[in-house]
N, C-alpha and C positions, 0 to 999 in steps of 0.2 A: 578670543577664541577659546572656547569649552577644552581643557585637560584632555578629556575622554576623546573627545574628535580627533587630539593629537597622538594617538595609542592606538595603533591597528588589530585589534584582535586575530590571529589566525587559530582556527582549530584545529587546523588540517585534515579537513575532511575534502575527502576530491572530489572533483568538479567534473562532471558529464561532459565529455567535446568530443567534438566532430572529426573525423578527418578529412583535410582541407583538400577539396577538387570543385571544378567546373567542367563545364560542356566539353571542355578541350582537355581534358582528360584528370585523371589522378595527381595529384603533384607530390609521390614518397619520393622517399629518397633510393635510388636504385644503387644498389653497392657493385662497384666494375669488378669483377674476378671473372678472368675469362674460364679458370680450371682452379681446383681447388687447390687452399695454399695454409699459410701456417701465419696465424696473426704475433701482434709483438705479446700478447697477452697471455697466448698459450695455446689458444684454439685454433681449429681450422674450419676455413671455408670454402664452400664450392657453391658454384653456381648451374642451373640448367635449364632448356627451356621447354617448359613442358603442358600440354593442353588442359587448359583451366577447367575441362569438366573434369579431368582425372583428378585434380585436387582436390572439387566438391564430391568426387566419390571417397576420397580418402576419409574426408572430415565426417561424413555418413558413415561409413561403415567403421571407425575407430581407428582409424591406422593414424590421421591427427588429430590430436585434443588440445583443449584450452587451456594452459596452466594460470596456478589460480591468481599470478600476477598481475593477468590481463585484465582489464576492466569488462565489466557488463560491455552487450550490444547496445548501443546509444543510436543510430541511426531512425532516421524518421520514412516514409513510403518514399518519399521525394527523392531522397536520397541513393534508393536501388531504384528508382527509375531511370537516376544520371548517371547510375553507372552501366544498364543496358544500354543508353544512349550511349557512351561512349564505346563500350566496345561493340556495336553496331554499325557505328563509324569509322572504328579501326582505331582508335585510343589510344595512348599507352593507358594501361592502367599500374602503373609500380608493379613491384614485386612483391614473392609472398617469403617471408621469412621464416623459418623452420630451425627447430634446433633437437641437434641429437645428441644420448646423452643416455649413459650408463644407470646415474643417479634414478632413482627415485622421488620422482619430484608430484607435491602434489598439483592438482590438477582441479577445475574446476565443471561444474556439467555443462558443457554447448546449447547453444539456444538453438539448435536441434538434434534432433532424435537421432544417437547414434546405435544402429542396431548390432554392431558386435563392437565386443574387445580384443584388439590382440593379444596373439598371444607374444610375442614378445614386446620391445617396449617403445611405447606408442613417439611418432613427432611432435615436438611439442609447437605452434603457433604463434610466434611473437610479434609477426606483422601481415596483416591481413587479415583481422578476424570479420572488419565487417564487411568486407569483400565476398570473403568466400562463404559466411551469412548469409548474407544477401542472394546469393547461386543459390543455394540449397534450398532456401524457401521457396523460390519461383522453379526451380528445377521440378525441386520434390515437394508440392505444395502441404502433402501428408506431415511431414519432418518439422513441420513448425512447431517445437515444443509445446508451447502455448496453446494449441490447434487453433488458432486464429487466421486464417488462410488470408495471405496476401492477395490481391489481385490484382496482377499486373496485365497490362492489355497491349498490343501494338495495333494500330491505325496503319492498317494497310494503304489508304488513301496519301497523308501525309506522311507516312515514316516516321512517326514518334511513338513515345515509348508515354502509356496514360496510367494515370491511379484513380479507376473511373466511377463517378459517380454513380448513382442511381439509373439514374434515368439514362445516363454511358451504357450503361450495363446492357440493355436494350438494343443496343446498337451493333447487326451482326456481323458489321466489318473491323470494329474493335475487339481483335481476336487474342486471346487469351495465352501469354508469351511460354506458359508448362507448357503448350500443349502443342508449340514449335519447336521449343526444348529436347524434344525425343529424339529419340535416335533414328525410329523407319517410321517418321511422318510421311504420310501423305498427302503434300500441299496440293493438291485437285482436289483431292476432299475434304478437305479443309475450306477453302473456297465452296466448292459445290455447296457445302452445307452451310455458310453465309450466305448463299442464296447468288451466288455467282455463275454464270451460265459457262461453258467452256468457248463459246462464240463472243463472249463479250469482250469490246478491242482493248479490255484494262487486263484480262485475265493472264496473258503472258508476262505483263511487266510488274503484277502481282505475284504471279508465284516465286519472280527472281527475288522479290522482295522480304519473301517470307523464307526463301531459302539462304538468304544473307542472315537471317536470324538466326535459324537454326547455324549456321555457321561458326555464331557465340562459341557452339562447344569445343569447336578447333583453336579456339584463338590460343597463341603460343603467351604464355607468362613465363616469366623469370621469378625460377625459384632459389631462393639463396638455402644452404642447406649450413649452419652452423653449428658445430661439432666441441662441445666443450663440455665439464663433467666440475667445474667452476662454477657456481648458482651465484654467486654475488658476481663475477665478471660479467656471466649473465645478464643479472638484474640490472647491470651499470649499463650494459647495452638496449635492454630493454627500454630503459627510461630517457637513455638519450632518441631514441625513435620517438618517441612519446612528448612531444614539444607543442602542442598545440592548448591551447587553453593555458589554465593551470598545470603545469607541469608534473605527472605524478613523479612524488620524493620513493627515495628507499626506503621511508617507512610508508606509504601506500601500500608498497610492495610485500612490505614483511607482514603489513598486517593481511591482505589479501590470501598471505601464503596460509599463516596461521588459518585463518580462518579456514582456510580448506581440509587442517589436518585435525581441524578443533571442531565439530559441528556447530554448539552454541556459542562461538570463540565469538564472532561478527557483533552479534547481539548484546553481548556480554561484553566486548569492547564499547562499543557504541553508547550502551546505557550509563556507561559511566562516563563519559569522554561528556556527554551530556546532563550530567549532576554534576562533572566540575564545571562549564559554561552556566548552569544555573546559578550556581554559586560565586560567579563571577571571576572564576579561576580555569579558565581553558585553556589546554594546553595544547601544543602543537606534538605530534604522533611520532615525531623525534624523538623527543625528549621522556616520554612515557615509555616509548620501547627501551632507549637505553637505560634508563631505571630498569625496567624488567628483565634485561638481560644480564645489568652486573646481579640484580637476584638471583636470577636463574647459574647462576656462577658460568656464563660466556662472556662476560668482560662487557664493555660499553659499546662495542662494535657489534650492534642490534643483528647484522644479517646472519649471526650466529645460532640465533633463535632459531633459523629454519633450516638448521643441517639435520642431519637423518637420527642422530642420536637424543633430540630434542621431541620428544612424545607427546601425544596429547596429553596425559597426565601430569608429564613436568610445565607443562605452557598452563594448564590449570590453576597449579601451583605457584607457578612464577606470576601469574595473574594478577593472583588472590593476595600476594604478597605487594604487588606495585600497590593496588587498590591501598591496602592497608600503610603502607607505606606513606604514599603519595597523601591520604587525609590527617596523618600525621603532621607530613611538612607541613598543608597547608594552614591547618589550625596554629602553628608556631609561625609562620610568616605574616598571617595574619592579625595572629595575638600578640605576639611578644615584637616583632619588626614593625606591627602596623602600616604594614603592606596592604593594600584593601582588596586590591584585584590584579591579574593576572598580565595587566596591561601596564603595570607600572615598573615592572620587573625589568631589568635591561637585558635579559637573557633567560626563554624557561628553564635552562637547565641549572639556573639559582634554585629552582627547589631540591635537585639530586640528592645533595650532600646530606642535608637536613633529612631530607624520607630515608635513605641509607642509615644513619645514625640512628633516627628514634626505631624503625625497624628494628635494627639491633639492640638498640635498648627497650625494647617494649611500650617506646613513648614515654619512658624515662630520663629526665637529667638529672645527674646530681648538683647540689648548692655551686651558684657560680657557672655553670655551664651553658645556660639560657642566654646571658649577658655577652661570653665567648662566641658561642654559635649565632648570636644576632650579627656581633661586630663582624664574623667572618661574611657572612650576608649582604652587609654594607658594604664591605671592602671589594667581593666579587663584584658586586652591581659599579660601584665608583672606578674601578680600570678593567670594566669589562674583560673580568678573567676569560670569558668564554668564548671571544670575539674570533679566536685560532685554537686549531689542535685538541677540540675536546671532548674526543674518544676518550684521546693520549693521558689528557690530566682527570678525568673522570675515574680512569684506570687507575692511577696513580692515588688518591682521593680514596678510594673504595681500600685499595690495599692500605692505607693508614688509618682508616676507620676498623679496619679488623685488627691490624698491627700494634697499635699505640692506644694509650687511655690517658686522661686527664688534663692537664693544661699542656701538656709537649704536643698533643694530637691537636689541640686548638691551634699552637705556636704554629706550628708547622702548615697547618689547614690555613692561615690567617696570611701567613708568610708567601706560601705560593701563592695565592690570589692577590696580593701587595704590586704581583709584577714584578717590576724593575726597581721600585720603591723598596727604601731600606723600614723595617716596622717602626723605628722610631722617628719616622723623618716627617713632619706636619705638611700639612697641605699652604702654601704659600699664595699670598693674593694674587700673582702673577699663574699661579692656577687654571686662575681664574677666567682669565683676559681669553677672547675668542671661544668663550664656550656660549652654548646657546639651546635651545627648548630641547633640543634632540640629542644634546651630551647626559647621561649616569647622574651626574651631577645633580642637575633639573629633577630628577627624581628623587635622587635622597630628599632635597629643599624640599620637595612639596611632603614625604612622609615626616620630615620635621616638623613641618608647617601643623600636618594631624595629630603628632606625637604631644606639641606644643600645644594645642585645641586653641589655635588660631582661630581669631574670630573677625567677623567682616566687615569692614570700617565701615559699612554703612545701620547696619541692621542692629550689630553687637552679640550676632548669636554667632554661637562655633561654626565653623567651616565643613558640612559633612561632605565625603566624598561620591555619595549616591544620595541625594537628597530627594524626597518625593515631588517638591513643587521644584517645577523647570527651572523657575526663574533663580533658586538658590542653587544651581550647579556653578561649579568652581571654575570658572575663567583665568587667564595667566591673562596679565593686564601689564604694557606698560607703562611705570611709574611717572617716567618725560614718558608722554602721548607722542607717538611715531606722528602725527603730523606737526608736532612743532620742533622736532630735531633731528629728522632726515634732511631736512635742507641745509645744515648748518655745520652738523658732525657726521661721521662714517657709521657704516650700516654695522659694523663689528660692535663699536660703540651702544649705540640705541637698542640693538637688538641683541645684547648679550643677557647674561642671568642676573647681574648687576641692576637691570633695568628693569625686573619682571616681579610681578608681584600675583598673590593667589587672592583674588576676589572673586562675588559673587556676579550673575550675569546683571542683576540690576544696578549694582556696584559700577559696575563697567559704565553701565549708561550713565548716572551720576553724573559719573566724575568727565565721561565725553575728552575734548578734546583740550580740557585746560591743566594748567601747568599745575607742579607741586604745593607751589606758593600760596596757589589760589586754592585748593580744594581742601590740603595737610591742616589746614587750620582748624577746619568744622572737626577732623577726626581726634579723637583720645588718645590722648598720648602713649596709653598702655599698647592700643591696638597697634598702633607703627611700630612699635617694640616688639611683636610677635612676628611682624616679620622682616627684622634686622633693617629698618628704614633707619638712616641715620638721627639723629635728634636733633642735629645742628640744624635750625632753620634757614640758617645763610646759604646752603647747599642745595637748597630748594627752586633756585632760580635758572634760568635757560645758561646764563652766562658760568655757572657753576656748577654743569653738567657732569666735569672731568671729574672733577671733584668729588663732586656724589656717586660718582661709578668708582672711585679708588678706594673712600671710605665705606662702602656698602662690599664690596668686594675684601677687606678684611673682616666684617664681622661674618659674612656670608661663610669665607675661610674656613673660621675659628667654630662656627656649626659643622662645618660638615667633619673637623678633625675631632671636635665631642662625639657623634656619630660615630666616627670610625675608630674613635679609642686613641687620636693620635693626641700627639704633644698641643698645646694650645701657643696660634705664633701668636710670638711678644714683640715682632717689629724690629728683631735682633738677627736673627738667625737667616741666612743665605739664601740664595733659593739656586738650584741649579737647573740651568738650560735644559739640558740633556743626563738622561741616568744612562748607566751602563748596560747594556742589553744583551739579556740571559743566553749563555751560549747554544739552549736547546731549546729554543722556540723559534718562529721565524716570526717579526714582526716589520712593522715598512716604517721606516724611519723619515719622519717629514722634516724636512729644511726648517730648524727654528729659531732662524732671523723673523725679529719681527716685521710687520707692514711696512711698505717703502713710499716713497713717491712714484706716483703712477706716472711711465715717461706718457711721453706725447703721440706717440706710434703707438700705445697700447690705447691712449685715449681715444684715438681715431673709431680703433674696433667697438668701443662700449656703446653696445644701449640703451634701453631704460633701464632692462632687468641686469645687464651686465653683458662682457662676451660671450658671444653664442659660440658653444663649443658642442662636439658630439664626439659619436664612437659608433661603429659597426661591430659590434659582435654576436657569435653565432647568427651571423645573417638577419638581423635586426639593428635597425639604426634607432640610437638612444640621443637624444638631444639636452642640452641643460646652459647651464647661463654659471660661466666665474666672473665672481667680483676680486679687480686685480689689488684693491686696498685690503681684502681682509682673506683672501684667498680661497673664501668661500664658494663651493660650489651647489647650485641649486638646480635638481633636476624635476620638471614644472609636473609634469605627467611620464605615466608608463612604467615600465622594471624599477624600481629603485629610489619611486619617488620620493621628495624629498629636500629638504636642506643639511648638507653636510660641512665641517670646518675644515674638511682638505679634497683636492683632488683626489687623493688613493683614497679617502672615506666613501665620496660618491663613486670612483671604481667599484670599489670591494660590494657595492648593493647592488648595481649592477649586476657583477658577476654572479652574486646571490642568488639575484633572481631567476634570472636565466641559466646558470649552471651551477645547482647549489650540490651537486656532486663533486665539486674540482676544488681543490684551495685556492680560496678566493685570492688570495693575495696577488695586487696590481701596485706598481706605481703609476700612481695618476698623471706625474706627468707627460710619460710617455702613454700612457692610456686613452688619453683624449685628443683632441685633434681640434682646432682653432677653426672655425666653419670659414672665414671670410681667407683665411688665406692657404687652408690645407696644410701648415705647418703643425708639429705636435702642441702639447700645451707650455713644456717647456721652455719653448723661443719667448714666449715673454712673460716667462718667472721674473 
């Protein structure tokens, strides 16, 4: 399997979707408040019910506007035709969501022509835009910003709602839904002038027909009116409505805001977000905003950016400074870490620290500081500093970067991201044990592998990591061939880091499905040395598998504690279970008894892939496979995919993905649910 295939790129650019309905109507989510009330949050809300043309006059004449949170109009003709069909039938079609609201919030222009402004301060629209979009264009077919006139038609004949072709068009009982719309239509002449006689025995149960449309404008909707002067409690609400597709994050949101307060803000975002992708370093719009907001001196808590005291000048500012910044880090992460792309990182917000720093020093270190600031790079990425709370430590981080100078601001930079690890305590081959392609670890080994200019046991040239010809991209290959010792040893075993080795893709085929024994021989001695293969040929063999995973498993060690600046183990020194766990972070503590025998009642449940286990949340069922030897859980497709080394690991991606606004933090065991018996996942740890 290709490295690059195993690294998901996200830019975070959002993704255009739909809101989800059928014939049988809208499917939002309606909020029950019979009279208005007071949330746990601070807001209040009220509900009423009120006729949906008066709404589409609202959003016309200015009284609601768009704020600039909301995404574009996305909807396609089809789409307002099913929703005339629905409310023609009597539908529910959800509610319209509104929020009121002191603040000064920027806004974005409607995709139709709003002809006045009020004079006080306008509602803002957070659910329902393409709803009542949609009214305004066929209502007021003028109002199309665009002037692109829709043309929607009703078939008096059948009762359907057409988006009519040409040669439709022609057709004078495919009559044209504006112009039922009105308020003192005349359906006799309407008719008459289709060519309908007032004697013909359809003409009675046509014009009920057509005055059921015009009826559209009475239909009663539920309007939620929500009252807050909070813009991030807001946003938090906004984005949980906002579930369909790609999820928009809070930084969609902050950047949509900006953009409304900045005119060339979108573009000037955009162009750069797409020079670091060229470059092979995109970032996700998180991590970019927080950078820019501890510039902008608002702390790491991005939504800060869009409060009232933050100008278009300072957002300019604070810009031009992440840009500059951010090419700083990357050139250091790149040059001196030998980081090569964006995908290798086990967290973007691994570049903050570094763009913070040389910012402030103008791209400056002095002697010895390059070597510091790499280690602290390594050390983030190997216990995933960032995995929890890191507004909190970003904040923290940024005040020691202004605070402190010279080796104490490394110590201490080096020391928080260490975790629970004491800074002199080496990494231990029991480390090691159950870690696998998708642990930190995996990553340093392969920037080792480039730092080392490992080279490829078949060819003899260096290992690049973007190589021009296909066939020299870098594969993780394992070393026992997964078909000769899945049948014999545990999947923990064969498929840990132990096992894994960086060759090229033709390398792979090579070497195919035969043992060490047989292939080790043809390769150079020096090459298995670049990447910590033991030497001992007797280890080489299926029967002396254990073997070769214990001794590959301390050299493998003693790389990554060079990397990380630590002590190097000498095969003396302890190794502990469990470290002490920092009073002020919240982390999930996994059970670390090692693997058991699997009883016989768990054996029952296993399948190929392992037990089928799932979870319901937010109203989506997530499915995945634990393996009860090594306590892996593997989830095949959907939110979270993936292979994880604990239950709460595959929780916490889950949660990620689906609710990456809420601290992720799950225990897995109670998280999941055992599919064949509806018991948690616990009953048979």
């Amino acid at each position: 399997m290709r490295l690059s295939g195993r690294l998901e790129r996200d830019t975070g650019q959002p993704r255009a979707t739909l809101e989800p309905f059928g014939r049988v109507g809208f499917s939002r989510r309606l909020i029950p408040c019979a009279r208005a009330k007071h949330t746990q949050a601070g807001g209040s809300m009220g509900l009423a019910n009120e006729k949906i043309i008066s709404q589409v006059e609202d959003l016309l004449q200015g009284r609601v506007v768009i704020p600039s949170i909301q995404r574009d109009f996305v909807w396609m003709r089809p789409d307002v035709r099913d929703l005339f069909d629905s409310l023609y039938r009597g539908y529910p079609v959800g509610a319209l969501l509104l929020w009121k609201t002191d603040l000064t919030v920027p806004f974005k222009t409607a995709a139709v022509v709003q002809t006045d402004k009020s004079a006080h301060h306008p509602l803002y629209l957070l659910d329902g835009q393409q709803r009542l979009t949609s009214l305004a264009w066929v209502y007021r077919p003028e109002s199309k910003a665009d002037g692109r006139f829709i043309d929607l038609r009703f078939d008096v004949r059948t009762e359907e709602f057409v988006n009519p072709s040409a040669v439709q068009r022609k057709d004078p009982l495919l009559i044209p839904v504006s112009t039922l719309l009105q308020e003192n239509v005349q359906f006799y002449q309407v008719l008459h002038k289709a060519g309908v006689p007032f004697d013909d025995p359809d003409f009675d149960t046509w014009t009920q027909r057509l005055q059921k449309v015009n009826n559209v404008r009475h239909h009663q909707i539920a309007v939620i009116t929500y009252e807050s002067d909070d813009y991030e409690e807001v946003a938090e609400l906004f984005a949980r409505l906002n579930k369909g597709g790609r999820r928009l994050s809070k930084g969609d949101l902050v950047y949509s805001a900006i953009a409304a307060r900045w005119s060339d803000g979108l573009d000037t975002m955009d162009a750069f977000h797409q020079e670091l992708q060229d470059s092979n370093f995109a970032l996700n719009r998180e991590a970019v905003l927080r950078l820019m907001s501890l510039l902008a001196g608002t702390g790491a808590h991005h939504i800060k950016l869009i409060g009232a005291d933050v100008d278009e000048a300072a957002l300019k500012e604070a810009w031009q400074a992440t840009e500059r910044a951010l090419r700083f880090a990357i050139d250091f992460l790149k040059g001196e870490c030998s980081i090569p792309r964006s995908e290798v990182l086990s967290s973007p917000n691994v570049t903050i620290v570094p763009a913070l720093l040389l910012h402030h020093r103008d791209g400056k270190l002095r002697p010895g500081e390059a070597q510091l600031l790499r280690r602290w790079a390594y050390t983030a990425m190997a216990f995933s500093h960032y995995s929890l709370q890191v507004e909190g430590k970003l904040d923290a981080e940024a005040r020691l970067i202004k605070a402190r100078e010279g080796e104490g601001l490394f110590a201490e930079l080096i020391r928080r991201a260490s975790g629970t690890r004491s800074l002199d305590s080496a990494l231990h081959p029991r480390d090691l044990e159950q870690k696998y392609s998708t642990h930190p670890f995996f990553k340093l080994l392969y920037i080792a592998a480039l730092r080392g200019t490992a080279r490829d046991w078949a060819t003899n040239i260096a290992i690049s990591d973007q190589p021009m010809n296909s066939g020299a991209k870098i594969e993780f290959h394992h070393v026992f061939p997964r078909a000769r010792v899945q049948t014999t040893y545990a999947k923990e075993e064969w498929n840990s880091l132990a096992n894994l080795g960086f060759i090229t893709g033709q390398t792979n085929k090579m070497i195919s499905s035969r043992l060490p024994a047989e292939y080790m021989a043809a390769i150079a001695p020096e090459r298995l040395a670049e990447q910590w293969i033991p030497d001992d040929p007797e280890l080489r063999s299926l029967d002396r598998f254990p073997d070769f995973l214990a001794a590959r498993r301390r050299l493998l060690a003693n790389v990554l504690n060079e990397l990380l600046g630590l002590p190097t183990y000498d095969g003396q020194a302890a190794h502990r279970d469990t470290d002490e766990l920092p009073a002020d972070e919240e982390v999930i503590a996994e059970d670390p008894a090692r693997p058991t025998l699997v009883g016989a009642e768990v054996q029952k449940l296993r399948t190929d892939q392992g037990v089928e286990i799932h979870v319901i949340y937010e109203g989506r069922r997530s499915s995945a496979y634990y393996d009860p030897s090594s306590r892996t859980v593997t989830i095949p497709s959907g939110p979270g995919r993936g292979e994880y080394e604990t239950p709460s690991g595959a929780a916490l991606a889950v949660v990620r993905a689906l609710k990456p606004h809420v601290n992720p933090n799950r225990n897995g065991w109670s998280f999941w649910t055992v599919s064949a018996t509806g018991q948690l996942l616990q009953s048979i740890r």
